[in-house]
GUPABA-370114 format. One record per atom (N, C-alpha, C): z, y, x; residue in three letters. Coordinates in steps of 0.02 Angstrom, whole numbers, padded with zeros to 5 digits, always signed. Each point is the difference from the previous one (the first is absolute). Layout:
N
ZYXala...
END
This chain:
194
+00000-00060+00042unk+00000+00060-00042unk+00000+00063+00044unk+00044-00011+00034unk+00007+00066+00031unk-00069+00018+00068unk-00021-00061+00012unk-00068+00003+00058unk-00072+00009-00032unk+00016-00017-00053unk-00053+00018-00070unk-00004+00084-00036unk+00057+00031-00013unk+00005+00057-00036unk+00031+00040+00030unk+00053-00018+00050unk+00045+00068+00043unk+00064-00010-00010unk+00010-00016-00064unk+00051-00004-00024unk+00018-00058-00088unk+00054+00004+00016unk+00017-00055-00052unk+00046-00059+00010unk+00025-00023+00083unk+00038-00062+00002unk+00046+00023-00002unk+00040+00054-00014unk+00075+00025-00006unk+00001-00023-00064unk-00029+00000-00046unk+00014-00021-00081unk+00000-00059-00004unk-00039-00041+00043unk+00021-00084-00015unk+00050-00022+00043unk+00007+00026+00025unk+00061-00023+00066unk+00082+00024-00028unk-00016+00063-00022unk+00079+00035-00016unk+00027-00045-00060unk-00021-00033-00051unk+00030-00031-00039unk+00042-00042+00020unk-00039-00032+00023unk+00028-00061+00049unk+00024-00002+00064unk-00002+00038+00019unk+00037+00025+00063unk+00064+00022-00028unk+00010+00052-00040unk+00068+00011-00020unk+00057-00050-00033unk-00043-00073-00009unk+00044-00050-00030unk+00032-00042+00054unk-00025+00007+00052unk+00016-00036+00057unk+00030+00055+00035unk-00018+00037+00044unk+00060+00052+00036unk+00004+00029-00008unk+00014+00053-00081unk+00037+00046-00009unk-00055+00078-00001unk+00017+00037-00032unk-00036+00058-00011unk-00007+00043+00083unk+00057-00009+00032unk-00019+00051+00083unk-00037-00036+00027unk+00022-00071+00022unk-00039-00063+00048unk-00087+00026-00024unk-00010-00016-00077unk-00075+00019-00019unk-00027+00060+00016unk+00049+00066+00008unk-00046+00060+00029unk-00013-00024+00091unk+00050-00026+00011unk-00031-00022+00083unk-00029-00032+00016unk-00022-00069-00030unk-00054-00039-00012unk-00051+00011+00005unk-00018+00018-00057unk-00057+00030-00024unk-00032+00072+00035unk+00064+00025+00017unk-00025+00052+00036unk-00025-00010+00085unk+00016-00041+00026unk-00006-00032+00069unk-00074-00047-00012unk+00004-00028-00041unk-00081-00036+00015unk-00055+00041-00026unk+00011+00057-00040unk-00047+00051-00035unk-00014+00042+00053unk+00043+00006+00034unk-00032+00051+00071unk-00016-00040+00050unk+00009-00054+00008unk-00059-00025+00049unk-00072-00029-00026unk+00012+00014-00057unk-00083-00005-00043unk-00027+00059-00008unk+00063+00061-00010unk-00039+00054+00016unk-00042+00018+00077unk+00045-00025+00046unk-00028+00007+00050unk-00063-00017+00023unk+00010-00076-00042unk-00068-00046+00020unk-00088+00036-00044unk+00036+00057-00034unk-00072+00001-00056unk+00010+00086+00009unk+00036+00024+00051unk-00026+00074-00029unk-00062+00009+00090unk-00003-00037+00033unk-00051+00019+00035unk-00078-00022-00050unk-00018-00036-00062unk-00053+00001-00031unk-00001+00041-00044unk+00036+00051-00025unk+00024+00045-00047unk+00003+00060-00005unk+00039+00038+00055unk+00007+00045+00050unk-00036+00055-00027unk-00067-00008+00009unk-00044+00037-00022unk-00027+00057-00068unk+00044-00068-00023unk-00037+00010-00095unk+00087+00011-00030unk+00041+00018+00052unk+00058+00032-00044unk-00008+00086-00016unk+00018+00013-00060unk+00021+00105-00011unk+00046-00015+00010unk+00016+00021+00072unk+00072+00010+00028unk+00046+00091-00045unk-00046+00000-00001unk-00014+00079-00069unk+00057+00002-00055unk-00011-00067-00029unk+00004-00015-00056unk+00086-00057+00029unk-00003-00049+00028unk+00056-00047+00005unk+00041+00033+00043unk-00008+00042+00053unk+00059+00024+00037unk+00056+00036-00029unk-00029+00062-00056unk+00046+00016-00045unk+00060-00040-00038unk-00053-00046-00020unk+00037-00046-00052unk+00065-00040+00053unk-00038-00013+00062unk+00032-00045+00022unk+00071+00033+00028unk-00012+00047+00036unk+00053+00054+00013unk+00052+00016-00066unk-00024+00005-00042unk+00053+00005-00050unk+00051-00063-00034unk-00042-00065-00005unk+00025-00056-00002unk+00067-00004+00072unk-00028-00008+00063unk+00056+00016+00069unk+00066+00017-00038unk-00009+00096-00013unk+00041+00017-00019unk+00060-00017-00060unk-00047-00052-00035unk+00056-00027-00037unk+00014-00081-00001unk-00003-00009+00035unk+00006-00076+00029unk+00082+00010-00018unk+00035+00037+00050unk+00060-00031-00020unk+00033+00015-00042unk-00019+00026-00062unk+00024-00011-00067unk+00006-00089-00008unk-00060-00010+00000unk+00001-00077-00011unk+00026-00036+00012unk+00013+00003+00080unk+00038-00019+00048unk+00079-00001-00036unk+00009+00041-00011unk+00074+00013-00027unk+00013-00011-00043unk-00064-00004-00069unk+00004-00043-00059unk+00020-00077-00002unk-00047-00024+00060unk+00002-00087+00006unk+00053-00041+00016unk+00053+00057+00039unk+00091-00017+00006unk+00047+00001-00057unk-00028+00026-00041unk+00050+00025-00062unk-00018-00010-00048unk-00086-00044-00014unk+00008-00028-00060unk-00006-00076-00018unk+00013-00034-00027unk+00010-00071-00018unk-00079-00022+00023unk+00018-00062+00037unk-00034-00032+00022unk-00045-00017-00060unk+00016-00047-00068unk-00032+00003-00048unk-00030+00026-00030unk+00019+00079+00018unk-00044+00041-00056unk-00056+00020+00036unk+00018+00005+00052unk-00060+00021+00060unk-00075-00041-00025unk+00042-00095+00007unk-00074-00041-00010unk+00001+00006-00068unk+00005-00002-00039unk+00005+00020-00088unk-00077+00077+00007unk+00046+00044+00038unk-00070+00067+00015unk-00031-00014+00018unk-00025-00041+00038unk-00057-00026+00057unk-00039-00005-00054unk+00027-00070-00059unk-00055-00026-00046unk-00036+00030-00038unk+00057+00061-00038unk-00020+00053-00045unk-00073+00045+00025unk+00027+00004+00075unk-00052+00059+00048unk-00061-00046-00019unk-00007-00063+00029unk-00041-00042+00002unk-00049-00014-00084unk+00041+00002-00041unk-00033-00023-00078unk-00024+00074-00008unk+00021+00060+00006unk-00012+00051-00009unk-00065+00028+00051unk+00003-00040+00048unk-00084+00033+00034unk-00046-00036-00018unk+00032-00075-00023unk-00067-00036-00030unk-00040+00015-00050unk+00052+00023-00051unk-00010+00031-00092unk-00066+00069+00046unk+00038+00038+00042unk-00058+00060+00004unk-00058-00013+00039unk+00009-00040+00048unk-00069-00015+00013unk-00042-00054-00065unk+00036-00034-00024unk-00047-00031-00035unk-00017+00037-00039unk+00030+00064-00055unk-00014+00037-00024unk-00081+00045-00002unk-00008+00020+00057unk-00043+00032+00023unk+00012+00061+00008unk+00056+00025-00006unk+00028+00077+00016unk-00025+00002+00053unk-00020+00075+00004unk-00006+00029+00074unk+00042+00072+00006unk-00001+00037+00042unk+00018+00044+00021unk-00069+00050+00018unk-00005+00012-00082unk-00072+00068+00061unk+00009+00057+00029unk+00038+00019-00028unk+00024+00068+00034unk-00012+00019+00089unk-00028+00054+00012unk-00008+00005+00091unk+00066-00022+00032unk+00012-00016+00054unk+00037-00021+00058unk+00039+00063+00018unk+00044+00039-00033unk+00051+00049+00018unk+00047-00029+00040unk+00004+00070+00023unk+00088-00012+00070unk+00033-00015-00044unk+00030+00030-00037unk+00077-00002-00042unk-00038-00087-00037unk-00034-00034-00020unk+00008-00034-00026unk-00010-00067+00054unk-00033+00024+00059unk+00002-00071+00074unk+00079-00018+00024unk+00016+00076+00003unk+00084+00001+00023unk+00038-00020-00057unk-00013-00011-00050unk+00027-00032-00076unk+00013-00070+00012unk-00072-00018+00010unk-00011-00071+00020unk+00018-00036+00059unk+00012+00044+00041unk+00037-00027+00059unk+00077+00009+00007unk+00032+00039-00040unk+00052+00010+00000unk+00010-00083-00029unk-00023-00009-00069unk+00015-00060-00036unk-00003-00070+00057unk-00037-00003+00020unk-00049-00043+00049unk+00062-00020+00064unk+00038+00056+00019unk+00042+00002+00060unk+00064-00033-00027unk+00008+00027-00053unk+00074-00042-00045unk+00005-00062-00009unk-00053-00034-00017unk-00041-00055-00021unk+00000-00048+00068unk-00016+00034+00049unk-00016-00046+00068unk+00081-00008+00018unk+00036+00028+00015unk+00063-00008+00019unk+00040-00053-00043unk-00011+00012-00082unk+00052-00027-00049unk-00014-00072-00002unk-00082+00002-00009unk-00033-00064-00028unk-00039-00036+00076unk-00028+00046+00033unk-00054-00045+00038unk-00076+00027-00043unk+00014+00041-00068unk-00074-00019-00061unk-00005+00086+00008unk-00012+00029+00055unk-00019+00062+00006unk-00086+00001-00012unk-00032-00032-00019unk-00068-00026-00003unk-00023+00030-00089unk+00038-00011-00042unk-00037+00010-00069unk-00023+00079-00021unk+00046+00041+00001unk-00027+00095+00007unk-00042-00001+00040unk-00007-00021+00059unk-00057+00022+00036unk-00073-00044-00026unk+00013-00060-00008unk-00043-00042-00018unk-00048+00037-00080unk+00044+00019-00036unk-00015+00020-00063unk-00034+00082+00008unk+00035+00029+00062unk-00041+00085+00003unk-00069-00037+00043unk+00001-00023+00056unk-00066+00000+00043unk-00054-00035-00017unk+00020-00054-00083unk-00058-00025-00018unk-00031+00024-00031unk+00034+00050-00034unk-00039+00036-00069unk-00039+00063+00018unk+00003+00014+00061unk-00060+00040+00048unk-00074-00020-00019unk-00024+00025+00024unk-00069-00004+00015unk-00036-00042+00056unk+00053-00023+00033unk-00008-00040+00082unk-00011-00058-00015unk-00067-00013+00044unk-00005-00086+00007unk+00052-00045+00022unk-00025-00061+00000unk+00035-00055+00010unk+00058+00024+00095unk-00069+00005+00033unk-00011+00015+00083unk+00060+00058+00013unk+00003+00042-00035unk+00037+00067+00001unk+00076-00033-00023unk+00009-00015-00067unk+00060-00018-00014unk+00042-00053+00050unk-00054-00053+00008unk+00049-00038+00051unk+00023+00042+00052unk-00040+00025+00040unk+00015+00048+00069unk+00077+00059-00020unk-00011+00016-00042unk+00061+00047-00027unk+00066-00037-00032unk+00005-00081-00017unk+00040-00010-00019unk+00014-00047+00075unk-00025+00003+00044unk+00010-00031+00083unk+00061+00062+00021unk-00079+00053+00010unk+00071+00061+00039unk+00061+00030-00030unk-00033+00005-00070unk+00067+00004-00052unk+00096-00039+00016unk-00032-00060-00001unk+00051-00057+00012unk+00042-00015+00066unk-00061+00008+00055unk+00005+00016+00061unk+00054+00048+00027unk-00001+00056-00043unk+00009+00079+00044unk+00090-00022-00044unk-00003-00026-00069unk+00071-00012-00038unk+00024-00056+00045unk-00022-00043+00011unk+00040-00056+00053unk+00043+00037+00041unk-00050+00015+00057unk+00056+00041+00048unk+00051+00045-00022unk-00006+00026-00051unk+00051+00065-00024unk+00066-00054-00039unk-00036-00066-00019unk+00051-00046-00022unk+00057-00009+00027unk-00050-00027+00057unk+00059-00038+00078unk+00035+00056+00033unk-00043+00054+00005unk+00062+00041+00030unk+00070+00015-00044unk-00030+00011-00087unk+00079+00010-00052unk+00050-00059+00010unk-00041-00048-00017unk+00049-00065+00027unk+00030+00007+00052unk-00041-00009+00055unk+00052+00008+00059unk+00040+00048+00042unk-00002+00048-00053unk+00042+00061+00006unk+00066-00027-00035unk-00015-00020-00053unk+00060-00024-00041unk+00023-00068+00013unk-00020-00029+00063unk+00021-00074+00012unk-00021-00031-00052unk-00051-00031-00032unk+00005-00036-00054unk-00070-00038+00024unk-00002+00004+00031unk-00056-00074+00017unk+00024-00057+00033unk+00011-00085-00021unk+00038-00027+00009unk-00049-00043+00066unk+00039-00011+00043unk-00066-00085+00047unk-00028-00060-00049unk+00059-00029-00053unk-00019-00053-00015unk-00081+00045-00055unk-00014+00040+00001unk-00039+00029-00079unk-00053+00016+00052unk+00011+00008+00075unk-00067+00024+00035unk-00025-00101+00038unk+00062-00014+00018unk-00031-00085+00015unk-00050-00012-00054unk+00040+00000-00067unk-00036-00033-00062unk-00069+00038+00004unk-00011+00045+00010unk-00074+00049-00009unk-00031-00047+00043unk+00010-00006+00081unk-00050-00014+00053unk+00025-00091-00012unk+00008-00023-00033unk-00023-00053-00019unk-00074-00030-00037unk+00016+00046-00079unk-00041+00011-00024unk-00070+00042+00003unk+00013+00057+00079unk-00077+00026+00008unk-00041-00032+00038unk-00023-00047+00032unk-00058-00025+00014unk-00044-00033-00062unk+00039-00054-00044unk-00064-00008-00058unk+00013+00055-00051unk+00027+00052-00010unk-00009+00077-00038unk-00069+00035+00067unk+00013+00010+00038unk-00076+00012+00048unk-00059-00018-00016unk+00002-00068+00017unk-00056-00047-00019unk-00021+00021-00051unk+00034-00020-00065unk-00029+00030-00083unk-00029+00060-00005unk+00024+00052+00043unk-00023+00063+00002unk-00050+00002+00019unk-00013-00023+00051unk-00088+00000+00044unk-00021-00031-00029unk+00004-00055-00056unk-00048-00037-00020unk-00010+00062-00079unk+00059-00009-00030unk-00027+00059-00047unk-00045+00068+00022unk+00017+00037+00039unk-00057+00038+00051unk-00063+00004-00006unk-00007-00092+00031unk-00070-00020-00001unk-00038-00002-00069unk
END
């Protein structure tokens, strides 16, 4: 999915990831093998990102990372994955829908979406659906969207790991568990790619 479209394995992974280690373990997870896929796919990409357009967003998401961060300590483990699903049934209903978003690409409404987007990555790991739902309903091809939801994701990773590890909250056993699982998460990627 994600070597195919840019984005998308945070939504199949976070369900199930959060049933097994817990709502933080899944933002480090997920977040540790997503940036070495970012890594692996933004030299074919690179190109065809509006850094224009995602740096804003992405800069504003940063900035609120550790809301999330600080949400994911203080609220019930349950309700967290309980939200995951809701987030999850709720992007399906609108994409299947066919809603779009036509409206032009405003600051106040990128920094909207990234604000949401930054809360989302910290709490859940599912910082993926606001953005997913503003950058499709553009005008941008297939080629464009992937590339923007690469550097998009990319540029939020790092701003991840640094909130985390500002706040101590990235555990070894949640980064072992990642580099277990990233060589066949790699593989899938380059083959989706192809």
């Amino acid at each position: 999915m994600r070597g195919f479209s840019g984005v998308g394995s945070a939504l199949m992974m976070a369900p199930f990831f959060v049933g097994f280690f817990g709502p933080l373990n899944t933002v480090t997870i997920i977040g540790v093998i997503e940036m070495a896929v970012s890594i692996q796919m933004l030299p074919g990409v690179h190109r065809d990102i509006n850094w224009r357009l995602i740096g804003p967003m992405a800069a504003m998401a940063a900035l609120l990372m550790p809301l999330g961060s600080w949400l994911v300590t203080r609220i019930d483990p349950d309700l967290i994955k309980r939200g995951i699903g809701v987030l999850l049934i709720g992007l399906t209903i609108l994409l299947l829908s066919g809603w779009r978003y036509r409206g032009p690409k405003r600051l106040p409404i990128t920094l909207g979406v990234g604000a949401l987007s930054g809360i989302l990555i910290t709490l859940t790991s599912l910082g993926g659906p606001p953005v997913i739902v503003y950058l499709l309903s553009g005008k941008d091809g297939a080629t464009e969207n992937r590339a923007n939801f690469t550097g998009y994701f990319g540029l939020c990773l790092i701003a991840m790991f640094n909130v985390l590890g500002v706040q101590n909250m990235i555990s070894f056993s949640a980064i072992k568990t990642a580099l277990i699982l990233l060589p066949g998460y790699m593989l899938a990627v380059w083959i989706g790619s192809r």
